[in-house]
Each structure stands twice: as C-alpha cells, then as structure tokens.
C-alpha positions as a printed Julia matrix, in Angstrom:
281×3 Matrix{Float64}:
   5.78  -11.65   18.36
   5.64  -15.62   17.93
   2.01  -15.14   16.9
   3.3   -12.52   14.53
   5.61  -14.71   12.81
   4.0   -17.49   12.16
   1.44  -15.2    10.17
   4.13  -14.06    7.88
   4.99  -17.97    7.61
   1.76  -19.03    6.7
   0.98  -15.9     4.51
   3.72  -16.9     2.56
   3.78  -20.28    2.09
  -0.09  -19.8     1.12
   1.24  -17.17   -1.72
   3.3   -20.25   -2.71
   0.33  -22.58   -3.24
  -1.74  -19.62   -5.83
   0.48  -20.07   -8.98
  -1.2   -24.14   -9.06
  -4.3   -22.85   -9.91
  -3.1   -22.0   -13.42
  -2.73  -25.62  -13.85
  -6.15  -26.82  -11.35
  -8.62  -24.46  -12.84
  -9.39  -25.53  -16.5
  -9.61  -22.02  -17.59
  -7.49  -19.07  -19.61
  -5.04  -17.49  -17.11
  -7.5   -14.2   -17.63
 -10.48  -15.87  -16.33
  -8.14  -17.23  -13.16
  -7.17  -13.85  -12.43
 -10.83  -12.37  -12.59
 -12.11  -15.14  -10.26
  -9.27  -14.23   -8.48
  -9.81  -10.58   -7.71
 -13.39  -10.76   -7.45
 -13.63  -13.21   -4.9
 -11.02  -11.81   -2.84
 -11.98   -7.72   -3.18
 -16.15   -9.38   -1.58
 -14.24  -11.17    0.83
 -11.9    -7.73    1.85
 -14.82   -5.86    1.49
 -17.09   -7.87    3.96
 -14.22   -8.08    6.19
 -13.57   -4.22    6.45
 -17.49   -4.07    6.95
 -17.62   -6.55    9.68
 -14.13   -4.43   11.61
 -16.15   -1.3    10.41
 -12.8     0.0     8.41
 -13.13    3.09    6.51
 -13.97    3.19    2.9
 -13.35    7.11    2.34
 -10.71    7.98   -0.17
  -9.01   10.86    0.55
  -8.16   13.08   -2.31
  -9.85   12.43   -6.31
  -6.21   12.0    -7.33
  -6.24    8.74   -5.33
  -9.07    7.85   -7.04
  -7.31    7.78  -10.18
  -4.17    6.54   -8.87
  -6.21    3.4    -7.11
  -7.39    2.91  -10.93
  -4.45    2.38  -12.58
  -2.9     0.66   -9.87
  -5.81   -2.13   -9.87
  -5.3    -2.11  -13.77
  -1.58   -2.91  -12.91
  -2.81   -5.58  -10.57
  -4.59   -7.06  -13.41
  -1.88   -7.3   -15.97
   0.48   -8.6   -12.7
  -1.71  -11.42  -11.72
  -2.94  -12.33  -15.64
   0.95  -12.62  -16.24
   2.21  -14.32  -13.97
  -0.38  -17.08  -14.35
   0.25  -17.33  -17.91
   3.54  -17.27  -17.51
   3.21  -21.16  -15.94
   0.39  -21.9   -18.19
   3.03  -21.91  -20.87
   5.88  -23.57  -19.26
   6.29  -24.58  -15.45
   5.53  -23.59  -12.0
   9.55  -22.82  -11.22
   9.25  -20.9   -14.28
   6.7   -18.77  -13.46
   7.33  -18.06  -10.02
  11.45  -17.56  -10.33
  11.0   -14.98  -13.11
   8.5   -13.25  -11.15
  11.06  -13.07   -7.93
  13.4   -11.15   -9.78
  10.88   -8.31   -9.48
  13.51   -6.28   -7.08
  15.94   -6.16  -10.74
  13.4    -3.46  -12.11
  12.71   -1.8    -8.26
  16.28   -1.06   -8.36
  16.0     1.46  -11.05
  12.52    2.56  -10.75
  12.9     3.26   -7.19
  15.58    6.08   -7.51
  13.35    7.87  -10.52
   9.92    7.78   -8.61
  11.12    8.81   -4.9
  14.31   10.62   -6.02
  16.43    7.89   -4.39
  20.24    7.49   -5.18
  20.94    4.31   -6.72
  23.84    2.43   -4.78
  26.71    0.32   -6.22
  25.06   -2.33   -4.04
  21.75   -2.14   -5.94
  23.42   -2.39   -8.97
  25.51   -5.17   -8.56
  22.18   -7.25   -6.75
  20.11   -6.29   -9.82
  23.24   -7.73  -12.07
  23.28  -10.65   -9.94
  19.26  -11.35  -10.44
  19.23  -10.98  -13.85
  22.04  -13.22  -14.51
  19.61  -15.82  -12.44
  17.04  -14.64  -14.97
  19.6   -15.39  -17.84
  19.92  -18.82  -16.35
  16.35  -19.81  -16.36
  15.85  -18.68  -19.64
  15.84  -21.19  -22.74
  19.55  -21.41  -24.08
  18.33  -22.85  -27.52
  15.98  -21.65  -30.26
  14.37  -25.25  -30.34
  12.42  -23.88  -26.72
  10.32  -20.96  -27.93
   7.38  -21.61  -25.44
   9.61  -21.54  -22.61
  11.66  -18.35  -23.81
   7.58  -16.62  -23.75
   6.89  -18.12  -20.49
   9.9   -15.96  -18.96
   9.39  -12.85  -20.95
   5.47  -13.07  -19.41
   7.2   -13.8   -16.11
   9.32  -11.03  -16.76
   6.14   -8.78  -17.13
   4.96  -10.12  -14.04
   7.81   -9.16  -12.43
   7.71   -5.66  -13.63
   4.3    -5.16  -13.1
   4.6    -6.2    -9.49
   7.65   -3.7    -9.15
   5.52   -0.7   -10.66
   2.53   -1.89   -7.81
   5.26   -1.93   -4.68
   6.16    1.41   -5.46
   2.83    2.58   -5.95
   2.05    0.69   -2.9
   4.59    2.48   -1.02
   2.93    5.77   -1.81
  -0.12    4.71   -0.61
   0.96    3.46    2.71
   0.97    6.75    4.45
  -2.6     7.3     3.8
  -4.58    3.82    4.11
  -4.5     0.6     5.37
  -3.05   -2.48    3.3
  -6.19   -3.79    3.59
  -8.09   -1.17    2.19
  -5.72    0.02   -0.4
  -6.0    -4.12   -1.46
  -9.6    -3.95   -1.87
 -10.04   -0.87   -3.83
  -7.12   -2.3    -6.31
  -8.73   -5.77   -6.75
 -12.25   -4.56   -7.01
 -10.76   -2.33   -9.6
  -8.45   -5.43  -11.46
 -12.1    -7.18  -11.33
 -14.29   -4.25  -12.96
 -11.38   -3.94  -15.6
 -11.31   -7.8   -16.0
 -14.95   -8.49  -16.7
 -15.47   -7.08  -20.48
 -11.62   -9.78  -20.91
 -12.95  -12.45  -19.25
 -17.09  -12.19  -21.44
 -14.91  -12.24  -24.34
 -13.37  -15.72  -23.91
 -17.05  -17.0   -23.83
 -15.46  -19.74  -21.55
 -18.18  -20.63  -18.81
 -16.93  -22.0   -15.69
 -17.64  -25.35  -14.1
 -18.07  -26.1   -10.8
 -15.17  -27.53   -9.32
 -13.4   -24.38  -11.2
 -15.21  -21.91   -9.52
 -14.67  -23.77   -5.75
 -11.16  -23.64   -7.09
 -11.22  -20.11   -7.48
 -13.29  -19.33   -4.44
 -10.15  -21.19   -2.36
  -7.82  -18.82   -4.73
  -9.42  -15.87   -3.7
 -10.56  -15.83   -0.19
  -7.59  -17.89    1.06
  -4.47  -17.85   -0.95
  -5.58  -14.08   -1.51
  -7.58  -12.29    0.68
  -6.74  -14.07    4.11
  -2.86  -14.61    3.17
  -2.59  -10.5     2.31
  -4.47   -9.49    5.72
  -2.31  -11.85    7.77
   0.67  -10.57    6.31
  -0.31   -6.87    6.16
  -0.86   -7.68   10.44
   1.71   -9.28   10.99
   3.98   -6.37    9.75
   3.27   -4.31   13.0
   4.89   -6.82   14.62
   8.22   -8.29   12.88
  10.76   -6.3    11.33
  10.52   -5.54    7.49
  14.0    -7.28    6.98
  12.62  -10.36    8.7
   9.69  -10.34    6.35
  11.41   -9.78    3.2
  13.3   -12.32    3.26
  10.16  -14.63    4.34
   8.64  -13.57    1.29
  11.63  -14.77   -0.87
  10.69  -18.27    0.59
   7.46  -17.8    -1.84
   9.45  -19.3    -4.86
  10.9   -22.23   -3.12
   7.17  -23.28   -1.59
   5.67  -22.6    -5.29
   8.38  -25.15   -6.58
   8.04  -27.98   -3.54
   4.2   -27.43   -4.37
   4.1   -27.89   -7.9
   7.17  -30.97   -7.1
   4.52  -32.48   -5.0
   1.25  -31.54   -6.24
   1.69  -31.87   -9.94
   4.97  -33.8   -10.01
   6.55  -31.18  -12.24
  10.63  -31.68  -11.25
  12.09  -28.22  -11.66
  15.24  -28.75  -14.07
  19.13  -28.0   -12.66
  19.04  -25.04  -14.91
  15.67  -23.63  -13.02
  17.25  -24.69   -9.37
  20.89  -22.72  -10.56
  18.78  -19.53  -11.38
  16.21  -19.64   -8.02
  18.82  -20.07   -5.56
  21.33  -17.36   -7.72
  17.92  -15.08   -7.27
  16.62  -15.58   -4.0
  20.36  -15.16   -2.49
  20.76  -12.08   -3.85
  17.23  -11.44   -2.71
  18.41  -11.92    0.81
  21.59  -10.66    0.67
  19.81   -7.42   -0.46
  17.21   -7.27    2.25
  19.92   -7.67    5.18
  22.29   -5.08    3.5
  19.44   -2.59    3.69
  19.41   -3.22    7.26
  22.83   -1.93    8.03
C-alpha cells in the first residue's frame, strides 16, 4: 500500500512537470505533442513486449473506437500545450482541470447515468473558477484564446475518460494507452511534415524525457498503482496536477501565476475534491 501511494504521488507530480515543455522545446505545440506520443507509444510498446502483454484487440469495433479515441488524444494533448504556448502555465493547466464541468453532462448521456443536483452545482462551481481565470477585459485577447484552447483540452480529455471507461473492462491501461498514442502519432505525422520545422537536438532529448518519463512511465505507475489505493484517494491526487504544474512553471520559468489565476485554481480544484469524496458516500 505505501509503495502504492507513492506511485500515484510521483505519477502525478511528473504529469505536473509535461505542460513546461511547451515553453523548453522550441517547437509548435503540434510537433510537442507528436514527439510526445511517439516516443511514449515505442516505449509502451517495448514495455508490453518485454512483460509479454497481449496486443490482440478484441472485436473490429474496438478497432475503430481505439482510432478515434487516439485522434481525441491528439487534439487533447495539441491543446492543451497550446493553450500555455499562448498565455501561461496556470493558464493552461487550470482550464484543463475543469475537465469534470463537461463529464458531468456527458456522463449521464453516454452510460445512461442520472445527473445529480450535486453534479450540477460542482460543474456550476468549476466553471465559475473557469470564469475567473478568464480575461475580464477586451485589451487581453491572447489570454481569452489561451482558455478557450484550454477549454478544448478540457473537453477533449472528458470525451477520452469516458471512452476510457468503456474500455476498461476489456484491456489493460497500458495497452489501451499504447494503441491510442501510436494512433495520436500516425494521425500526427502528415501535421507535424507540414510545419517543415526540423528539430534540434536538445529538442528532441527534451521530448524523449516528455515521452518516456512524464508520459509513458508516469501513466504505467499510475495505472499500477490503482490496484492498490482507492479511486477516491487517487482522484483527488490527480487534482494536485495543477498546483505542481504552477510551483513548476513558479520555479522553473519564474512565471508568478496572477491572484486572479490562484482565485480560480483553488475555486476548481476544491470543488474537484469535494466532488471526488461526495462520490464516495
């Protein structure tokens, strides 16, 4: 159990470190997120080779459903790094933790769930956190685009959970991660020839790092580490991911998140919490 839990910790404060890169690798955010999924779907694949995991997909449906969830991936990861590109860390990574505002009513129409007052009044609560972050002039147009592409993050990531959750009774996290980043990377490659950008080297040791460790590794020691802690207990771990992303970028790249952006992170993460712990009751 202890081992298990400092996995989770360490998965998660590694997700923290990935949204840096959009500001470390000298590249578009579409070439990030290509170097991204490529390097981590080789380094899940040669991992599920070495533990001898199973490739076989079971049904042709899955096929197609791994497909568009990888091309979902793509558009996930590509916003959310453009999304600090064009403004801040905070920015990016606050709007994309209010990801549970669009579960909340997505949920109920893909598993036929009922939507609770609770839900409701948590997704109210994040998007007012949203509201906060957001510019409150017209004078701040490149900040009001950065949370609208956070915002697409956001969504993007809720649409992947649920299909997520449809593929957990049928394969492994692992293997349902590799076949959705290989897939992000096949999409990726005719996006990323078009830029004509050519990598240098220090950019692709950057992305190497981004893909094998704050991708690859992080996922499989938090997919393990499930079996061990309670979902509740790792929910709310993974809300932590927006306050590490913040510290980092505070002390990496000295970028000092404004009151407005600390208001609408902790009014988002509470609720965040507060959410995961009611589901427990």
């Amino acid at each position: 159990m202890k081992k298990a839990v400092i996995s989770v910790n360490i998965a998660v404060l590694l997700f923290g470190l990935a949204g840096l890169f959009a500001r470390w690798v000298q590249l578009p955010a579409i070439c990030i997120t290509f170097g991204r999924v490529a390097f981590s779907s080789a380094a899940l694949g040669i991992f599920m080779l070495v533990r001898r995991q199973s490739f076989k997909v079971e049904r042709r449906r899955d096929i197609l459903l791994f497909i568009i969830a990888g091309a979902v991936l793509a558009l996930h990861w590509w916003s959310f790094l453009a999304s600090i590109q064009l403004s801040t860390v905070a920015v990016g990574t606050i709007t994309f933790s209010s990801f549970p505002l669009f579960v909340t009513f997505l949920e109920p129409l893909v598993f036929r769930q009922k939507l609770t007052f609770r839900r409701v009044v948590t997704a109210a609560v994040i998007l007012a956190g949203v509201i906060i972050t957001a510019p409150g002039g017209t004078g701040e147009g490149g900040r009001f685009a950065a949370v609208a592409t956070g915002m697409v993050s956001a969504l993007s990531y809720a649409v992947l959970t649920l299909m997520n959750k449809g593929f957990a009774g049928k394969y492994s996290g692992t293997q349902t991660a590799f076949y959705e980043q290989a897939t992000a990377a096949v999409i990726l490659i005719p996006c990323a020839l078009q830029t004509g950008v050519k990598p240098s080297v220090p950019d692709i040791c950057l992305l190497l790092f981004l893909g094998i460790v704050t991708t690859a590794v992080a996922h499989t020691l938090f997919i393990s580490s499930l079996k061990s802690v309670p979902a509740q207990f790792a929910g709310v771990c993974s809300s932590m991911e927006t306050v590490y992303g913040i510290l980092f970028a505070l002390l990496f790249l000295k970028e000092i998140p404004s009151v407005r952006e600390i208001i609408g992170a902790v009014i988002i993460i509470g609720a965040v919490i507060a959410a995961h712990k009611g589901e427990e009751k």
